[in-house]
DRENMARKE-972621 format. One record per residue (C-alpha): residue number from 1; y, z, x. Coordinates in Angstrom, 3 decimals, padded with zeros to 6 digits. Layout:
% residues N
<node><num>NUM</num><y>Y</y><z>Z</z><x>X</x></node>
...
***
This chain:
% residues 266
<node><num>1</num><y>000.000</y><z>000.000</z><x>000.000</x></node>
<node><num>2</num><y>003.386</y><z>-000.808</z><x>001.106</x></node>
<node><num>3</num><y>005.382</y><z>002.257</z><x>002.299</x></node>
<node><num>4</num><y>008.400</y><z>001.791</z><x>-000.059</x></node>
<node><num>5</num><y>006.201</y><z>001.666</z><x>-003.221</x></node>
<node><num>6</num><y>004.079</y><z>005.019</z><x>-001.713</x></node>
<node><num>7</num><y>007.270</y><z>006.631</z><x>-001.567</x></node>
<node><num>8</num><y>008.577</y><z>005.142</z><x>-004.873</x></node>
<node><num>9</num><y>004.821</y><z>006.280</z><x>-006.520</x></node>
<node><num>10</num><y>005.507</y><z>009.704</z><x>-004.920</x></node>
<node><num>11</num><y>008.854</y><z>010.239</z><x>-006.548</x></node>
<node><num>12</num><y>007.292</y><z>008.727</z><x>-009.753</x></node>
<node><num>13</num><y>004.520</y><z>011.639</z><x>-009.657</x></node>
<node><num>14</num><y>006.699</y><z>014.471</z><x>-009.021</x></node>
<node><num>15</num><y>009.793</y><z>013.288</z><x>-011.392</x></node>
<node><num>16</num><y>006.804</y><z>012.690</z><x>-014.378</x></node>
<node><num>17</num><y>004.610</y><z>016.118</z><x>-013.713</x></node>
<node><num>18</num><y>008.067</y><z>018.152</z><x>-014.065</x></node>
<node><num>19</num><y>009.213</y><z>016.279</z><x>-017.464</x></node>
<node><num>20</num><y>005.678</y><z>016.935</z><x>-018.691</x></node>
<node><num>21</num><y>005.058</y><z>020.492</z><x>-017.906</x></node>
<node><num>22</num><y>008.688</y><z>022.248</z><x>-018.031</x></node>
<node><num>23</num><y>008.960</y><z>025.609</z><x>-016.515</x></node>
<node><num>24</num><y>005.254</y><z>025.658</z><x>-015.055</x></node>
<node><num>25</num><y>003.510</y><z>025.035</z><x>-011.653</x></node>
<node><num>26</num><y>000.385</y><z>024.468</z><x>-011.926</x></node>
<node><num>27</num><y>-002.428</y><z>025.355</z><x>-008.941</x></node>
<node><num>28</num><y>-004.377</y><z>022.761</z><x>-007.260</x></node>
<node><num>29</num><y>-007.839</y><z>023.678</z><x>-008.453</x></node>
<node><num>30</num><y>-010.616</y><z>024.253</z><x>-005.932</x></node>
<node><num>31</num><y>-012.902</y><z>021.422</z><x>-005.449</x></node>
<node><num>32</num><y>-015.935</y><z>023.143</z><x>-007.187</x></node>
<node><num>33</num><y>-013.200</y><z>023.951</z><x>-010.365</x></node>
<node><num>34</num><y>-011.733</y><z>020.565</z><x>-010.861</x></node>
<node><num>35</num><y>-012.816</y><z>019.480</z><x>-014.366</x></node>
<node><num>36</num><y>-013.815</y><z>023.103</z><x>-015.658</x></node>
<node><num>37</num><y>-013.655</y><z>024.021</z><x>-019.355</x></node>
<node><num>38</num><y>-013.074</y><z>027.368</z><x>-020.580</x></node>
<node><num>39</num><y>-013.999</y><z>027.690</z><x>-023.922</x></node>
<node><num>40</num><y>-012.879</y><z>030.496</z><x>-026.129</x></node>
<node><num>41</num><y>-012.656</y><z>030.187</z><x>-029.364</x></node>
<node><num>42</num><y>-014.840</y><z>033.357</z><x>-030.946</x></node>
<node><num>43</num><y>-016.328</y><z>034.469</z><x>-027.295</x></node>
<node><num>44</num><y>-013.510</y><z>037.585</z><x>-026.717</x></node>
<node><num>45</num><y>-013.788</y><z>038.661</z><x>-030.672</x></node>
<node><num>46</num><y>-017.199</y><z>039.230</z><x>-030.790</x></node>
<node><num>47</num><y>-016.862</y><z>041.120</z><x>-026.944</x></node>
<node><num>48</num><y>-018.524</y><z>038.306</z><x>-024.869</x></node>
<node><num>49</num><y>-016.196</y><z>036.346</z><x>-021.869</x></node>
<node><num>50</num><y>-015.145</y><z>032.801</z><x>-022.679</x></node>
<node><num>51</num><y>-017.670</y><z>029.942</z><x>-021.541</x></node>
<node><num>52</num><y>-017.126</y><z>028.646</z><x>-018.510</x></node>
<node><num>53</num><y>-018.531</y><z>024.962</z><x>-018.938</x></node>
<node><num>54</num><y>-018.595</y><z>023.035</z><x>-014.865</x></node>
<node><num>55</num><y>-018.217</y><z>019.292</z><x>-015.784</x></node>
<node><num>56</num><y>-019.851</y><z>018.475</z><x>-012.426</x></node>
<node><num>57</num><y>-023.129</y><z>019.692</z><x>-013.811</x></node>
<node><num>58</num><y>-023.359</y><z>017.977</z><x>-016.308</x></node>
<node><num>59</num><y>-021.600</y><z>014.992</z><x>-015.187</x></node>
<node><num>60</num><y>-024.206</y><z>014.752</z><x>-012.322</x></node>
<node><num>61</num><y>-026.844</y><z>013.981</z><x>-014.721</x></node>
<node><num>62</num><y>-025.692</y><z>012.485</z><x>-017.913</x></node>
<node><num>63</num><y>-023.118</y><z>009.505</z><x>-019.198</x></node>
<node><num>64</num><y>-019.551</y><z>011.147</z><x>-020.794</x></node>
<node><num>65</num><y>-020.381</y><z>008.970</z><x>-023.701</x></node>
<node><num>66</num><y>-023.825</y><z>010.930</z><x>-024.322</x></node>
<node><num>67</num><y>-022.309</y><z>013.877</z><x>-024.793</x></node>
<node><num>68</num><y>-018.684</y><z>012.461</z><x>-026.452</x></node>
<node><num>69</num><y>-020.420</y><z>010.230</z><x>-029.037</x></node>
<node><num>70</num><y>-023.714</y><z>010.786</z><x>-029.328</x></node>
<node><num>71</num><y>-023.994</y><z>014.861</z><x>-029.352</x></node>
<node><num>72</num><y>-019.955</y><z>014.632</z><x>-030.752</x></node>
<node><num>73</num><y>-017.818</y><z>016.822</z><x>-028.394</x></node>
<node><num>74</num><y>-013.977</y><z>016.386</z><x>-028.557</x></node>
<node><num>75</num><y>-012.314</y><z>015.241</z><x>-025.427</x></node>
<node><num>76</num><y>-009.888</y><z>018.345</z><x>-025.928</x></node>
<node><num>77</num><y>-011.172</y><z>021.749</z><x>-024.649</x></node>
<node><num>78</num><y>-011.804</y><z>023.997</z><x>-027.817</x></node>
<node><num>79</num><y>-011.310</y><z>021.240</z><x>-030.639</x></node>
<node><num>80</num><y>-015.039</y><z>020.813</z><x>-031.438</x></node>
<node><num>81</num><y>-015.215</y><z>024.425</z><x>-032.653</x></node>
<node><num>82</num><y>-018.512</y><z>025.361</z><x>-031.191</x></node>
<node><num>83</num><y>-020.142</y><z>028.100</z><x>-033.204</x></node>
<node><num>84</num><y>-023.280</y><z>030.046</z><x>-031.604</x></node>
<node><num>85</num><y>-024.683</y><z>028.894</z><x>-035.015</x></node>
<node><num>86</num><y>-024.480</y><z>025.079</z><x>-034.374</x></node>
<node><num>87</num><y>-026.281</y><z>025.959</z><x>-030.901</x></node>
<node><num>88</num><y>-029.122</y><z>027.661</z><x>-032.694</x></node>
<node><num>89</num><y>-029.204</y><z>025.303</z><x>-035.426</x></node>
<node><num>90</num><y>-029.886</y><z>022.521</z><x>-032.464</x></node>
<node><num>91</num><y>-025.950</y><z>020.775</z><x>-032.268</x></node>
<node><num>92</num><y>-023.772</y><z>020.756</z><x>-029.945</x></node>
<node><num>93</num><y>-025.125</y><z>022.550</z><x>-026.357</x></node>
<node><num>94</num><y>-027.997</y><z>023.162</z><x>-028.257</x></node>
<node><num>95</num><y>-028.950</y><z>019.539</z><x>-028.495</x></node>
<node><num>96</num><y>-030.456</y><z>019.867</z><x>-025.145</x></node>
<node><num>97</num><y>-030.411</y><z>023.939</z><x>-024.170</x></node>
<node><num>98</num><y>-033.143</y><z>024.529</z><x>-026.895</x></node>
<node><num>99</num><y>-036.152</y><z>025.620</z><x>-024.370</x></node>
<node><num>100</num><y>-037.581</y><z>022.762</z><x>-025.426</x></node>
<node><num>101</num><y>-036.029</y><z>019.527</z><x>-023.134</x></node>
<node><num>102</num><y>-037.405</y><z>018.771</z><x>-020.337</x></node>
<node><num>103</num><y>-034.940</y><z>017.445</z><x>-017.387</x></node>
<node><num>104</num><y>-036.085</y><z>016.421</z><x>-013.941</x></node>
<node><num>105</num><y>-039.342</y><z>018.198</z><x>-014.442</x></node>
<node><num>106</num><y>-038.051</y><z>021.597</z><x>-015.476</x></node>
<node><num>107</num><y>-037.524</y><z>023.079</z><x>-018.909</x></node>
<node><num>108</num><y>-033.502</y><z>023.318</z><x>-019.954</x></node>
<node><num>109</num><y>-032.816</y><z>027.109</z><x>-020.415</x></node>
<node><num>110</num><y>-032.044</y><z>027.998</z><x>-024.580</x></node>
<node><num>111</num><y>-028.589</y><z>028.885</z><x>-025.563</x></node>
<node><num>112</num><y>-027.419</y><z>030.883</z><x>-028.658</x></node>
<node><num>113</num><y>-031.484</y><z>031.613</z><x>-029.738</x></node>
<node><num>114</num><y>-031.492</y><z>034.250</z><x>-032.515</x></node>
<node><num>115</num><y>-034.301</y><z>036.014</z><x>-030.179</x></node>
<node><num>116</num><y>-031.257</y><z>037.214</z><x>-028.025</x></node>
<node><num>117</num><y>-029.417</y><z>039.387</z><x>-031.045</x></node>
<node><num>118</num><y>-029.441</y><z>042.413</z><x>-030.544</x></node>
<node><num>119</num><y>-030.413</y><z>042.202</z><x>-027.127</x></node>
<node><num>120</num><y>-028.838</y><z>042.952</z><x>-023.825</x></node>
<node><num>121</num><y>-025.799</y><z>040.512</z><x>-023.810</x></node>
<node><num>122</num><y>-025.773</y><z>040.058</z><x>-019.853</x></node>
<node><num>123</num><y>-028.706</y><z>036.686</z><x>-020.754</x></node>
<node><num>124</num><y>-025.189</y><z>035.238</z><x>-022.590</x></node>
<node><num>125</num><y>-023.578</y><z>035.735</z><x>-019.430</x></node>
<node><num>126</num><y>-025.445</y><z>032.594</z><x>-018.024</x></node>
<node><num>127</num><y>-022.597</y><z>030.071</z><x>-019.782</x></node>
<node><num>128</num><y>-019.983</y><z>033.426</z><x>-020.944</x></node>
<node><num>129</num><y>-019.265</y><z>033.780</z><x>-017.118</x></node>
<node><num>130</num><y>-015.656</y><z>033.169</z><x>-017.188</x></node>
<node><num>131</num><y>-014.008</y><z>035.900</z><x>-015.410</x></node>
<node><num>132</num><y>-017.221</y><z>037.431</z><x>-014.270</x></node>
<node><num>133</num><y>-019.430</y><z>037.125</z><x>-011.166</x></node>
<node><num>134</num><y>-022.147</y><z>035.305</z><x>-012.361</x></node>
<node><num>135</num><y>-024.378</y><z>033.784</z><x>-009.725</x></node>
<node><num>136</num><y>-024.520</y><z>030.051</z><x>-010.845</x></node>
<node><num>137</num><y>-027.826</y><z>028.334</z><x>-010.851</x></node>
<node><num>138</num><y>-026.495</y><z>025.011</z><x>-009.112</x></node>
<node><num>139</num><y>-024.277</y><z>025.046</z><x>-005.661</x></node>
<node><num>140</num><y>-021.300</y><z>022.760</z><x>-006.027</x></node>
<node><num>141</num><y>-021.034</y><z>022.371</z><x>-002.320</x></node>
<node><num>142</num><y>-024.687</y><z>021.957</z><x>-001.832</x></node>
<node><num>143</num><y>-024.696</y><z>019.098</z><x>-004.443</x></node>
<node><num>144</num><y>-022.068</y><z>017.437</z><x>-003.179</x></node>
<node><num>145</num><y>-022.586</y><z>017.651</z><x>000.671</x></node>
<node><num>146</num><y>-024.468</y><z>013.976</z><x>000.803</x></node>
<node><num>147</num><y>-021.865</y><z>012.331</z><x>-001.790</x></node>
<node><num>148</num><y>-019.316</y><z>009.917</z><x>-000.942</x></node>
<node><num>149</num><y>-016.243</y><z>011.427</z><x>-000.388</x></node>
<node><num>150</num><y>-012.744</y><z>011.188</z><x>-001.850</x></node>
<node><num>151</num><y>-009.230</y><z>012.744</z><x>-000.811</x></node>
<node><num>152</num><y>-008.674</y><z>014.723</z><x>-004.671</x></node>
<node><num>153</num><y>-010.150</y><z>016.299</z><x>-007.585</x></node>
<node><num>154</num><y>-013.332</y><z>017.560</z><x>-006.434</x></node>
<node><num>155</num><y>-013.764</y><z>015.595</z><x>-003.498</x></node>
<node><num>156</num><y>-016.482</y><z>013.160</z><x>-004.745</x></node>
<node><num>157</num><y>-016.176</y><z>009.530</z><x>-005.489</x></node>
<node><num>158</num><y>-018.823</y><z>009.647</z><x>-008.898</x></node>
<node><num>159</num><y>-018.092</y><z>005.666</z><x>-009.092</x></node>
<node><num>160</num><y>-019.478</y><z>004.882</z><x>-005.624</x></node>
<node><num>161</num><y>-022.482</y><z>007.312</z><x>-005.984</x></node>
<node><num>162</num><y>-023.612</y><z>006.045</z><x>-009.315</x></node>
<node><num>163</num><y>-023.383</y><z>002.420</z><x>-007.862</x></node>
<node><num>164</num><y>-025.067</y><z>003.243</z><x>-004.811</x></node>
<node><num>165</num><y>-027.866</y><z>004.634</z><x>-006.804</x></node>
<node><num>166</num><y>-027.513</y><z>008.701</z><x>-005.559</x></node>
<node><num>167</num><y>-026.527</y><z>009.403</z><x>-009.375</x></node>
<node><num>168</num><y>-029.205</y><z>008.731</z><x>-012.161</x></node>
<node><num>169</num><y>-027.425</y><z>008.827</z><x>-015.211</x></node>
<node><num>170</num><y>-029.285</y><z>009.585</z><x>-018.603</x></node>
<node><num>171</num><y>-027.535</y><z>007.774</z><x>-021.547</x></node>
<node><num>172</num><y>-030.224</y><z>008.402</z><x>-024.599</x></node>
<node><num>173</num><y>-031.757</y><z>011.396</z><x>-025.734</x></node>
<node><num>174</num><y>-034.457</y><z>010.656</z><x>-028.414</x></node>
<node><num>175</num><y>-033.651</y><z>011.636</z><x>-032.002</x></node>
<node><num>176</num><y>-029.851</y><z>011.374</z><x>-031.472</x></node>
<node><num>177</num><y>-029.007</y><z>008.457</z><x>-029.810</x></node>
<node><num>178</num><y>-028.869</y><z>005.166</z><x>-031.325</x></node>
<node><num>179</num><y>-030.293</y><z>002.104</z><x>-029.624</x></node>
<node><num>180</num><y>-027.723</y><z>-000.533</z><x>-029.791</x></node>
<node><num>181</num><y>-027.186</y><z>-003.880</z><x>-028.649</x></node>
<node><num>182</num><y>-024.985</y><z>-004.195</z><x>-025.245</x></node>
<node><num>183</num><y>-021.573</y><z>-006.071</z><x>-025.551</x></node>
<node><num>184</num><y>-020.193</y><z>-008.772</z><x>-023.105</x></node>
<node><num>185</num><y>-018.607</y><z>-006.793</z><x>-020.535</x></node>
<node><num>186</num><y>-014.860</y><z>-008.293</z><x>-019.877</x></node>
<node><num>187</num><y>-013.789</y><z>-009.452</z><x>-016.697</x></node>
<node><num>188</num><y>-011.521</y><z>-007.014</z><x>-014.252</x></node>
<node><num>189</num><y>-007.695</y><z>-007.695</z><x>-015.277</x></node>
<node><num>190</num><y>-004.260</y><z>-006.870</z><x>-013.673</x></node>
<node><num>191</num><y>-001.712</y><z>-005.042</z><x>-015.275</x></node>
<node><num>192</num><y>001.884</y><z>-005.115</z><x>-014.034</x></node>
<node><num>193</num><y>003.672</y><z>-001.904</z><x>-013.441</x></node>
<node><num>194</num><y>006.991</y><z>-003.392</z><x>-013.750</x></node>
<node><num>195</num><y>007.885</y><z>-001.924</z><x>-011.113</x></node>
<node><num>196</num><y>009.248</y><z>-003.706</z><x>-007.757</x></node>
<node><num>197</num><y>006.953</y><z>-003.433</z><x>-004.943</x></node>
<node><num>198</num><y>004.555</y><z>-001.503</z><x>-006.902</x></node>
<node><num>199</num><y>001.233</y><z>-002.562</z><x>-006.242</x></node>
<node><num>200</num><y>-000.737</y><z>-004.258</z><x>-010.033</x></node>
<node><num>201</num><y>-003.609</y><z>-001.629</z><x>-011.728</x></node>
<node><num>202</num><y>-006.371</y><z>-003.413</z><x>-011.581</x></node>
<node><num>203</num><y>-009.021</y><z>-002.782</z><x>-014.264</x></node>
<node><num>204</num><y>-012.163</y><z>-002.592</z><x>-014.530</x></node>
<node><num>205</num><y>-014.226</y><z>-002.460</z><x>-017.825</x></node>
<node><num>206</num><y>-017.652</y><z>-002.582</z><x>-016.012</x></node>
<node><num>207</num><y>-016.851</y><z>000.859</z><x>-014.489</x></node>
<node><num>208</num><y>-015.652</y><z>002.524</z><x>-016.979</x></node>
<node><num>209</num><y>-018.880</y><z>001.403</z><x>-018.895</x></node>
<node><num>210</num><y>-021.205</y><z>002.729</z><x>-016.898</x></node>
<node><num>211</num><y>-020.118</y><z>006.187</z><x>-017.629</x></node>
<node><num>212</num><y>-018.065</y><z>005.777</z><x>-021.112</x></node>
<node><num>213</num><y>-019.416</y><z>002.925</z><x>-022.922</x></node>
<node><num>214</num><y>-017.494</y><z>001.529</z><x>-025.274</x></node>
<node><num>215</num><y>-016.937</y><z>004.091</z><x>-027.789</x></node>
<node><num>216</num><y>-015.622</y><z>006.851</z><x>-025.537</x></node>
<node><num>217</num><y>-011.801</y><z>004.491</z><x>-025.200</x></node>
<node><num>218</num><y>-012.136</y><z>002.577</z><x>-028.575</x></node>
<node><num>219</num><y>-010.935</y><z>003.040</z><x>-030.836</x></node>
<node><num>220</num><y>-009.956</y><z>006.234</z><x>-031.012</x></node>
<node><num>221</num><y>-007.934</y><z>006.557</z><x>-027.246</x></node>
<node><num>222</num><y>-007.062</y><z>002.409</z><x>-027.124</x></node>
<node><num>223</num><y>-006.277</y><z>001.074</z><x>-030.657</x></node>
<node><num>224</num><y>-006.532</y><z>-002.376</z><x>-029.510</x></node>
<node><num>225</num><y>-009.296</y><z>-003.872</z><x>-027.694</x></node>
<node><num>226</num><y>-007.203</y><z>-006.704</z><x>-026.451</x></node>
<node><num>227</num><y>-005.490</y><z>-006.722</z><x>-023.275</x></node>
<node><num>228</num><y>-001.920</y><z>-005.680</z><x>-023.995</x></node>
<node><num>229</num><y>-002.246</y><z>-004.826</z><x>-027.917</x></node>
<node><num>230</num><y>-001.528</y><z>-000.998</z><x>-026.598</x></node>
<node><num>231</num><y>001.532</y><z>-000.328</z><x>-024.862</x></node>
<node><num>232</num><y>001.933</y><z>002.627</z><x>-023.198</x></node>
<node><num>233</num><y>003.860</y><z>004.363</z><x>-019.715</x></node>
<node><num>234</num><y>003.118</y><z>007.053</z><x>-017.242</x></node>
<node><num>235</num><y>005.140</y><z>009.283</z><x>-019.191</x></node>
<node><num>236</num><y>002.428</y><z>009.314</z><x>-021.383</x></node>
<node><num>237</num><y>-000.481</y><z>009.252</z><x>-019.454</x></node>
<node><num>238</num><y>000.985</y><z>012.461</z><x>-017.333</x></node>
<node><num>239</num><y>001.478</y><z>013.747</z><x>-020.616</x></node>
<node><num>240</num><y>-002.469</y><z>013.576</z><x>-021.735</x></node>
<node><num>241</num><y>-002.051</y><z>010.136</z><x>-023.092</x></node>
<node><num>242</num><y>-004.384</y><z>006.791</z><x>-022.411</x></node>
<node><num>243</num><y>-005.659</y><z>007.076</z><x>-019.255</x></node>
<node><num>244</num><y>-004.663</y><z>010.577</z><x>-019.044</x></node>
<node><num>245</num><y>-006.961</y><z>011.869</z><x>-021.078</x></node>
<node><num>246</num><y>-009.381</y><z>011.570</z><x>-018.612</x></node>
<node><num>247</num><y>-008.001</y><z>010.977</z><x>-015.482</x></node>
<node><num>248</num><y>-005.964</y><z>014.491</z><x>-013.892</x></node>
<node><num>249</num><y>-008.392</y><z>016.417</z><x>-016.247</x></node>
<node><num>250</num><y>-012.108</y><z>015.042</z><x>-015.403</x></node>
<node><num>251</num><y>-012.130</y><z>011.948</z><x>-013.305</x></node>
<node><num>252</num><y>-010.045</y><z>011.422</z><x>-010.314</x></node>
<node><num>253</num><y>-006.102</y><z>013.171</z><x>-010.780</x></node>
<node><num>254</num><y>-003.077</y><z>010.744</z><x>-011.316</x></node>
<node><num>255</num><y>-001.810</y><z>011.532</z><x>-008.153</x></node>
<node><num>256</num><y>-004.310</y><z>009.431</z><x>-006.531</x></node>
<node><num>257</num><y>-002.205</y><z>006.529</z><x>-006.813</x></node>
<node><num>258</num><y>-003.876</y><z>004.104</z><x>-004.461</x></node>
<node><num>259</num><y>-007.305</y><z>003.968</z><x>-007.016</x></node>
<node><num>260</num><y>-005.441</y><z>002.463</z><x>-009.780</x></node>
<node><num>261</num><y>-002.702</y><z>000.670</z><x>-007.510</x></node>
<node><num>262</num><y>-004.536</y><z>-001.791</z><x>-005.480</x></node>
<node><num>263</num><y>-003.436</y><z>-005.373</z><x>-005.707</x></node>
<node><num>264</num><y>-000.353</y><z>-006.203</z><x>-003.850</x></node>
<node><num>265</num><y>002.450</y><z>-008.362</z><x>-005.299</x></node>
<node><num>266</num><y>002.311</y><z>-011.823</z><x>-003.901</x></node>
***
């Protein structure tokens, strides 16, 4: 990237991030917290700690659309309204924690089982570990050590290992899924920043597939499905918009310019 438009992204990132979060500063997450949910909608009234769901985990083994179409969770922390009931009952986390799914050769522990009323509370702690010292089954750093790299979020690039075959990514789980006929992926396009010196976005549907699908962006994030039927700016992406609602929150942070920047003006 040319040096004026690095400086002129830099100035971009800074003079967007204070317009959308007045009066706050927010901490660079650690690698192994980049992407974590805490989840507390009932958990403090009813004495337990708020969930702490690690996206890595899960993203590690299974497609974002899985779990945002097919299973039905909200791309906003806390809008799905998880009740322990809906766990029991076999939605939700307990579409796959039921002690009955098998992953990789070992059974997936049970969440929310009515055989833990009543009992000691500290076998909740296993997801209500927000807050507390809870040793965690899986070692971030461990995971990650033979990943390719990248300079933010948490340090991995997910795209390259998934193409390079280190990630296997499950994308049906039997009784819930649907099996459905595979569109015509479109072709990579450019889209013009507008701005001078600023290098194009240049985007790729066939990567965002491979994790999303279709119906994780359409309809309800992108209206349109054609290229420039949705107009939006970087305003609005800092602000949680578009792009944003993913990337800064899950997948790589906005400040990353050079990912989405990459063709030079002629």
């Amino acid at each position: 990237m040319r040096k004026p438009a690095f400086i002129l992204c830099l100035i971009m990132f800074f003079a967007v991030a204070v317009w959308a979060q007045p009066g706050t500063k927010k901490k660079r997450p650690l690698a192994h917290d980049y992407g974590k949910v805490v989840i507390n909608n009932y958990s403090k009234n009813i004495g337990l700690a708020p969930v702490a769901f690690d996206h890595w985990v899960h993203r590690a083994k299974f497609t974002c659309r899985l779990c945002h179409v097919d299973i039905g969770f909200a791309m906003k922390a806390g809008a799905t309204d998880i009740k322990a009931i809906d766990n029991v009952k076999g939605y939700y986390c307990g579409t796959c924690h039921n002690g009955k799914t098998v992953y990789d050769g070992r059974k997936v522990f049970e969440s929310c089982s009515r055989k833990f009323i009543g009992d000691d509370k500290g076998v909740c702690e296993r997801c209500h570990s927000e807050g507390r010292h809870v040793k965690k089954e899986a070692d971030f750093y461990a995971f990650s050590e033979k990943l390719p790299k990248e300079r933010f979020g948490n340090g991995i690039d997910w795209e390259k290992a998934e193409a390079e075959g280190l990630l296997k990514l499950v994308d049906f789980i039997e009784g819930v899924s649907i099996k459905r006929q595979s569109l015509k992926i479109q072709k990579d396009f450019a889209l013009n920043p507008k701005v001078n010196e600023m290098p194009d976005i240049i985007f790729s549907h066939k990567k965002h597939t491979v994790w999303n699908g279709c119906e994780v962006c359409h309809p309800e994030i992108f209206v349109g499905v054609k290229k420039g039927t949705t107009r939006y700016s970087m305003v609005e992406i800092f602000d949680g918009k578009y792009c944003g609602v993913c990337h800064g929150k899950v997948s790589f942070p906005l400040i990353d310019c050079q990912r989405c920047h990459t063709k030079q003006p002629q």
